[in-house]
C-alpha positions as CSV (number, residue, x, y, z in Angstrom):
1,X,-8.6,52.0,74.0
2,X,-5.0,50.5,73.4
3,X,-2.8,51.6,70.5
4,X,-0.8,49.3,68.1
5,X,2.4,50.3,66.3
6,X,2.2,47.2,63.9
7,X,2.1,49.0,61.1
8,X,5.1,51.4,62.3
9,X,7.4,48.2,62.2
10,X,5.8,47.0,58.9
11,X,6.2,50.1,57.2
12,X,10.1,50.0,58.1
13,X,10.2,47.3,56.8
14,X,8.8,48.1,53.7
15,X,11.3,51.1,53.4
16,X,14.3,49.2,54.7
17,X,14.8,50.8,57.6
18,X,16.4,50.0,61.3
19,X,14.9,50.9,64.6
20,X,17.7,52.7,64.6
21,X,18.0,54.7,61.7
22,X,14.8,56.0,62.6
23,X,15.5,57.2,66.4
24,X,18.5,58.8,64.7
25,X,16.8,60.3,61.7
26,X,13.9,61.3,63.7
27,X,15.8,62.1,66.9
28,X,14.1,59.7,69.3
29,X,15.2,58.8,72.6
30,X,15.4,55.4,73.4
31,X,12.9,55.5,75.8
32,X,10.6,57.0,73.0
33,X,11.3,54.0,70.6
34,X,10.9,51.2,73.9
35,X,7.6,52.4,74.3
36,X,7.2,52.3,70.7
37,X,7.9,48.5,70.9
38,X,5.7,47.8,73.8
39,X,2.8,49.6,72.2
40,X,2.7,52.4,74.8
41,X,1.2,55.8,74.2
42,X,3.8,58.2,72.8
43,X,3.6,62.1,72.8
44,X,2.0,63.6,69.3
45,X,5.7,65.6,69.0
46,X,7.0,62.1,68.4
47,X,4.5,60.8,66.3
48,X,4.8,63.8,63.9
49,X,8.7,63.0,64.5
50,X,8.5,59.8,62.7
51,X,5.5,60.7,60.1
52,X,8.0,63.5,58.7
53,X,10.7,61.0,58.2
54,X,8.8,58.4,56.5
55,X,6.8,60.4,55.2
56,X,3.8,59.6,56.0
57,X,0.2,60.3,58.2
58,X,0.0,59.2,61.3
59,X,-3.1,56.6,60.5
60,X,0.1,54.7,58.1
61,X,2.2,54.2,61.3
62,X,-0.7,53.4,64.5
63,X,-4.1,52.1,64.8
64,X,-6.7,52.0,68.1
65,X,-7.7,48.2,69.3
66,X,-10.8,48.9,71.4
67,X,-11.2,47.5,74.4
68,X,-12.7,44.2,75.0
69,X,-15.7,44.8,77.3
């Protein structure tokens, strides 16, 4: 099963928010926010990371793709 961060970047967006402000906010490594970007599996400390700072559930910020069989 793959994972999406779409709604991670649309959700910045929507609050007006940089990459950046939110690896500094949420105190992210870059490597953390590169695998963000290429929809890469993150660890849950992270996730919980950015859904305190936006304030938000996890489901707001990710979402599985199955896999095409």
């Amino acid at each position: 099963m793959a994972v999406s961060y779409n709604k991670l970047w649309k959700l910045l967006i929507d609050k007006e928010m940089k990459k950046v402000d939110l690896r500094d906010q949420a105190g992210l490594t870059t490597n953390v926010l590169a695998k963000l970007g290429k929809n890469e599996h993150v660890s849950t400390q992270s996730l919980e990371k950015i859904c305190r700072i936006l304030e938000c559930e996890v489901g707001d910020i990710l979402e599985f793709i199955p896999n095409e069989k």
